[in-house]
Backbone as CSV, one residue per row, in Angstrom:
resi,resn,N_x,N_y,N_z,CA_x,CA_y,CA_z,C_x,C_y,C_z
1,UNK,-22.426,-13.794,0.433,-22.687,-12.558,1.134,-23.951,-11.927,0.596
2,UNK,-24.532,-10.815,1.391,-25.654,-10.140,0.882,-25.314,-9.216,-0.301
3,UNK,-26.350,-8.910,-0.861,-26.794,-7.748,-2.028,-26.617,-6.221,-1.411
4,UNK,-26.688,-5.507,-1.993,-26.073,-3.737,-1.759,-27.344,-3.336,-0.976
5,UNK,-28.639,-4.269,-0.593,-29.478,-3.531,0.367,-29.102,-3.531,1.599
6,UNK,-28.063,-4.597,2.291,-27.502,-4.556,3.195,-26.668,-3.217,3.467
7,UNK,-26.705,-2.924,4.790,-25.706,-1.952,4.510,-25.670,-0.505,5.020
8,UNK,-24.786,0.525,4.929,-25.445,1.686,5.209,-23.706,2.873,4.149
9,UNK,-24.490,4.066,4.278,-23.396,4.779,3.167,-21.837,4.573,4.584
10,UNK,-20.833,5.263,4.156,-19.724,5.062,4.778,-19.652,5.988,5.479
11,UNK,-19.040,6.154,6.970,-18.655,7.288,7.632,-17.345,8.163,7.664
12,UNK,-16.869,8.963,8.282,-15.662,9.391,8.362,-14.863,8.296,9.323
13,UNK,-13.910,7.639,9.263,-13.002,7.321,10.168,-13.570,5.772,10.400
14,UNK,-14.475,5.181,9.605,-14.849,3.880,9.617,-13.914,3.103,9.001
15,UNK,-13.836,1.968,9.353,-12.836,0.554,9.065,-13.467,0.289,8.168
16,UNK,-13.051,-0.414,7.165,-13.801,-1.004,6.071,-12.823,-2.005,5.971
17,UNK,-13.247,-3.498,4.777,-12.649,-3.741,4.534,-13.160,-4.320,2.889
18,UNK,-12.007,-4.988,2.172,-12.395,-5.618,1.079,-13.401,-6.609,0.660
19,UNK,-14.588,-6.536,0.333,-15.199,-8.129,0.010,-15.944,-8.404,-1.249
20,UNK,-15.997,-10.103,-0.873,-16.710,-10.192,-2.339,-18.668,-10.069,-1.883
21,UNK,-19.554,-9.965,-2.484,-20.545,-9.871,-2.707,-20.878,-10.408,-3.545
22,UNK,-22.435,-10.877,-3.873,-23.058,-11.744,-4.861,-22.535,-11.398,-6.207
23,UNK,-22.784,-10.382,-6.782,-22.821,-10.189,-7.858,-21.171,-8.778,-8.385
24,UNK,-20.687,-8.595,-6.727,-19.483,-7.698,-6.857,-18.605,-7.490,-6.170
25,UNK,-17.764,-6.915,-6.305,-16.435,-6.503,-5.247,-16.867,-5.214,-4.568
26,UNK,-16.434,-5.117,-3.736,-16.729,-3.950,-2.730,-16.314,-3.645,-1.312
27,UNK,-16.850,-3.302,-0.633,-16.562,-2.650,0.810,-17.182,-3.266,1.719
28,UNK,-16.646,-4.008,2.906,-17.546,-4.371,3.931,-17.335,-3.820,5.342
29,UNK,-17.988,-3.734,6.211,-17.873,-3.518,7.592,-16.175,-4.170,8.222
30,UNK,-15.388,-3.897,8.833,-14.441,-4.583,9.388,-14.872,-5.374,10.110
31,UNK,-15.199,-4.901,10.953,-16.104,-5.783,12.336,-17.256,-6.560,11.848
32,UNK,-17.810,-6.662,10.463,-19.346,-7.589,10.277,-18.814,-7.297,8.458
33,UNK,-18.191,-8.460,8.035,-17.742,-8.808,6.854,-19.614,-8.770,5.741
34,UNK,-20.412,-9.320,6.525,-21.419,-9.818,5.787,-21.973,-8.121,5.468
35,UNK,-21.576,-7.306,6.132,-22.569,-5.790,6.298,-21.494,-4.598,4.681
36,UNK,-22.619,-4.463,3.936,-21.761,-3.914,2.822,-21.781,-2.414,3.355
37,UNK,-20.530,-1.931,3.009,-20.352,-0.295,3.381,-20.304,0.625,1.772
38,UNK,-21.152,1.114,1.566,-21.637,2.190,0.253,-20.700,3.058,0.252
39,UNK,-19.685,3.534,-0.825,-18.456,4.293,-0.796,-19.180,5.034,-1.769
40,UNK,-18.958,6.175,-1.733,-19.316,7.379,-2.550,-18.255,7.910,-3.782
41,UNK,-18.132,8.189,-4.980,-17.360,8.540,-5.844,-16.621,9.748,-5.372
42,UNK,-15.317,9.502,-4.800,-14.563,11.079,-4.335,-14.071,10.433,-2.961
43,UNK,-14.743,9.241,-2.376,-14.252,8.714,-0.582,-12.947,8.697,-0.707
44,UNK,-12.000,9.722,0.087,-10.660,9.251,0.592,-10.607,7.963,0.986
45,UNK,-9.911,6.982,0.804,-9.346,5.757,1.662,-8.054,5.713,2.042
46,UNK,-7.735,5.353,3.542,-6.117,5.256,3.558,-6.113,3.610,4.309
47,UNK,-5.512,2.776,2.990,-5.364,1.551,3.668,-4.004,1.075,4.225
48,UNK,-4.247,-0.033,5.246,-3.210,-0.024,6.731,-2.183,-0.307,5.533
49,UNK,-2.192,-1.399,4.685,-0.918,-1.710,4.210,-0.943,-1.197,2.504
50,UNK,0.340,-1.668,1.482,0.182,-1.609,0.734,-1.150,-2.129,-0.796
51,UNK,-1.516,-1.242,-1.389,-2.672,-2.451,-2.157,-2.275,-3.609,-2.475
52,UNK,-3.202,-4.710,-2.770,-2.168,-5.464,-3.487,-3.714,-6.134,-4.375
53,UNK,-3.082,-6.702,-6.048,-4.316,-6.883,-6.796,-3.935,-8.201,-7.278
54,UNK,-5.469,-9.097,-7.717,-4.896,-10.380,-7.801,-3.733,-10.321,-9.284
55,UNK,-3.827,-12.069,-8.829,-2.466,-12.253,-10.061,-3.321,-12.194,-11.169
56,UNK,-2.661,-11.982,-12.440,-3.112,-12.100,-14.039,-2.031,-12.756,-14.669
57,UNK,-2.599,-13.432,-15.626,-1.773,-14.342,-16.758,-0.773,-14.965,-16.009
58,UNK,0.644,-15.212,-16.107,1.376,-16.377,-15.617,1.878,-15.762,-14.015
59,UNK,1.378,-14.433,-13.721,1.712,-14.273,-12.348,1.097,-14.741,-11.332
60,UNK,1.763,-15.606,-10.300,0.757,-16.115,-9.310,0.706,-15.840,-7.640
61,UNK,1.179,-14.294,-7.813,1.341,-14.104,-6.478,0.425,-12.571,-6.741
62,UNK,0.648,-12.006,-5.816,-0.636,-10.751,-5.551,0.446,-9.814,-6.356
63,UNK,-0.045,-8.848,-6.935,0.807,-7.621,-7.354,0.555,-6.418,-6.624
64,UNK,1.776,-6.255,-6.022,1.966,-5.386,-4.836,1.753,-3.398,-5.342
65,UNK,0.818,-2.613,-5.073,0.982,-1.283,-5.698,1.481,-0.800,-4.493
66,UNK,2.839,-0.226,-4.496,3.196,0.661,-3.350,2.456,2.205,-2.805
67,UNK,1.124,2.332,-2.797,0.501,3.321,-2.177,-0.448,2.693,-1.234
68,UNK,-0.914,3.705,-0.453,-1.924,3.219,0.452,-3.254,4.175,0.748
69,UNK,-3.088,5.076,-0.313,-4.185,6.498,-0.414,-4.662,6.574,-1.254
70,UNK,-6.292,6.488,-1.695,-6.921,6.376,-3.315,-7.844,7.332,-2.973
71,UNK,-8.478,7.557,-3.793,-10.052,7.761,-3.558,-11.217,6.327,-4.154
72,UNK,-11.867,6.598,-3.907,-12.788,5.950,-4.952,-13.830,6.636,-5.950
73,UNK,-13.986,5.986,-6.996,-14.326,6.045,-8.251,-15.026,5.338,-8.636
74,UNK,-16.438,6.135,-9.651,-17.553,5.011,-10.211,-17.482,5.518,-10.800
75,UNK,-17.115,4.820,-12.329,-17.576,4.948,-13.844,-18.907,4.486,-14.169
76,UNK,-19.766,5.393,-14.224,-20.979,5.448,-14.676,-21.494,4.324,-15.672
77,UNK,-20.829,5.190,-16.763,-21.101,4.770,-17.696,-20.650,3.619,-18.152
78,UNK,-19.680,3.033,-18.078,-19.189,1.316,-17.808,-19.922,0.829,-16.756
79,UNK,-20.261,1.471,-15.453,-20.814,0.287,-14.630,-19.934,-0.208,-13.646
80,UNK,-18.476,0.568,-13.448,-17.250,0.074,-12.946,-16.576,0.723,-11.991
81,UNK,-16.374,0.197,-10.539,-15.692,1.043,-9.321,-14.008,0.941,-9.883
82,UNK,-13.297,1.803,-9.194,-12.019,2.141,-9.265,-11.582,2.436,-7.987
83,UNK,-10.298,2.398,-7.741,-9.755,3.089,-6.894,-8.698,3.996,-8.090
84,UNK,-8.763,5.330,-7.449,-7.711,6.221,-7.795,-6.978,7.264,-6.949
85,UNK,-5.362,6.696,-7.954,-4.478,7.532,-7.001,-4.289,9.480,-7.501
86,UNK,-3.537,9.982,-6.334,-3.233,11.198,-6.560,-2.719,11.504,-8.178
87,UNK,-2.171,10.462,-8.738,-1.330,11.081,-10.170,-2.118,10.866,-11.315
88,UNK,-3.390,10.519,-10.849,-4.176,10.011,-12.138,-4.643,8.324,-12.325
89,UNK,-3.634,7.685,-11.633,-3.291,6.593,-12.239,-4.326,5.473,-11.283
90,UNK,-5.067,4.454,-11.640,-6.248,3.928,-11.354,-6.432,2.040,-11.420
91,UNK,-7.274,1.848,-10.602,-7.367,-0.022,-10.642,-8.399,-0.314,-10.674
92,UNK,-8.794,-1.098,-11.295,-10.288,-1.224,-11.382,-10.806,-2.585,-9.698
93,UNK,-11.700,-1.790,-8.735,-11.822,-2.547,-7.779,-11.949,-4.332,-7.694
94,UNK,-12.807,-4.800,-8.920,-12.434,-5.932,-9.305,-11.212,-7.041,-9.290
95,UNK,-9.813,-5.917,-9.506,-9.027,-6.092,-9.383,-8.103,-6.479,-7.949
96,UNK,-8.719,-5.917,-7.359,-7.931,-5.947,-5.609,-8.436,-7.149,-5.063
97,UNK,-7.354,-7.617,-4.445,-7.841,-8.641,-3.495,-8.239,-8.033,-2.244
98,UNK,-8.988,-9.339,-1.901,-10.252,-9.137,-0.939,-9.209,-9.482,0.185
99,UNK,-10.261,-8.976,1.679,-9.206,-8.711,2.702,-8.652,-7.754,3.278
100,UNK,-8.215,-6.855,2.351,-7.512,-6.038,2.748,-8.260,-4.421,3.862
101,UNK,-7.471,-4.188,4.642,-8.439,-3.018,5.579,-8.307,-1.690,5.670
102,UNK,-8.875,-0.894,5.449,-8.644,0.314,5.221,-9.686,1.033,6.094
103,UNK,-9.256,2.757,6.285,-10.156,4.078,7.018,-10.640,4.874,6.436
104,UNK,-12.044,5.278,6.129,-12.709,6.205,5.375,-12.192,7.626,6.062
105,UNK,-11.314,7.986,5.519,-9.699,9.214,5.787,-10.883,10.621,5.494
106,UNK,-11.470,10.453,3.891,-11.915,12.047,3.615,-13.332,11.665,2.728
107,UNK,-14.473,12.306,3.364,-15.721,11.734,2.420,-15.548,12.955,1.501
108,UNK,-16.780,12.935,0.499,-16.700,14.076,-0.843,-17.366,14.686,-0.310
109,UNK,-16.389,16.404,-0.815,-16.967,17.461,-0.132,-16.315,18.010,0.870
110,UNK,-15.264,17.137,1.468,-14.150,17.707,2.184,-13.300,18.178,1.684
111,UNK,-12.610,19.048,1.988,-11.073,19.848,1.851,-10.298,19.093,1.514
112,UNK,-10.084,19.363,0.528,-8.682,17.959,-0.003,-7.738,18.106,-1.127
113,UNK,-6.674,19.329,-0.403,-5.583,19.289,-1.011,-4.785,18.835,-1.976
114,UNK,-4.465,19.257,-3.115,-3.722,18.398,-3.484,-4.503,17.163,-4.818
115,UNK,-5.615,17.116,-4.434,-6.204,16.412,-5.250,-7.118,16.900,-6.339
116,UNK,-7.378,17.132,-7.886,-8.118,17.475,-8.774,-9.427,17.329,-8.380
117,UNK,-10.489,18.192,-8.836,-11.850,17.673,-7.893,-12.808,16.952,-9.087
């Protein structure tokens, strides 16, 4: 797949989905896998199904997280995307398998209840 010049920032109510990229994990177009979608630190996501992240050590099936609402998250200073949930609690995007489809629900800067800013 292409490099992060591809691409454009994310909209409200856009499909995205999971992909790999040259050098990372990230966001692609639903409709054009090859087209990277730029998520902003704070993007609501609400994905169709549950997350699910690859296997580690002797597990060999996907590990299922029962939510479907994060935001996203860039650690700066590591260099490292996240998804994070309402309680604090966080995955490092690396982690998720690819595939999966989700709706840019709330960009940063919107009204958003409920959530620490």
């Amino acid at each position: 797949m292409h490099g992060p010049n591809n691409g454009h920032a994310a909209q409200l109510g856009e499909r995205v989905v999971t992909a790999q990229f040259i050098d990372t994990r990230g966001f692609a177009a639903a409709h054009d896998h090859e087209m990277e979608i730029r998520i902003s630190t704070g993007t609501e996501l609400a994905f169709d199904k549950f997350i699910e992240c690859e296997p580690k050590g002797v597990r060999t099936s996907p590990k299922k997280i029962r939510r479907k609402r994060v935001r996203f998250w860039r650690f700066a200073k590591r260099n490292v995307d996240a998804l994070r949930f309402k309680d604090g609690f966080a995955i490092l995007l690396n982690d998720v398998c690819l595939g999966q489809y989700a709706t840019v629900a709330k960009l940063p800067g919107m009204c958003q209840p409920g959530w620490d800013a």
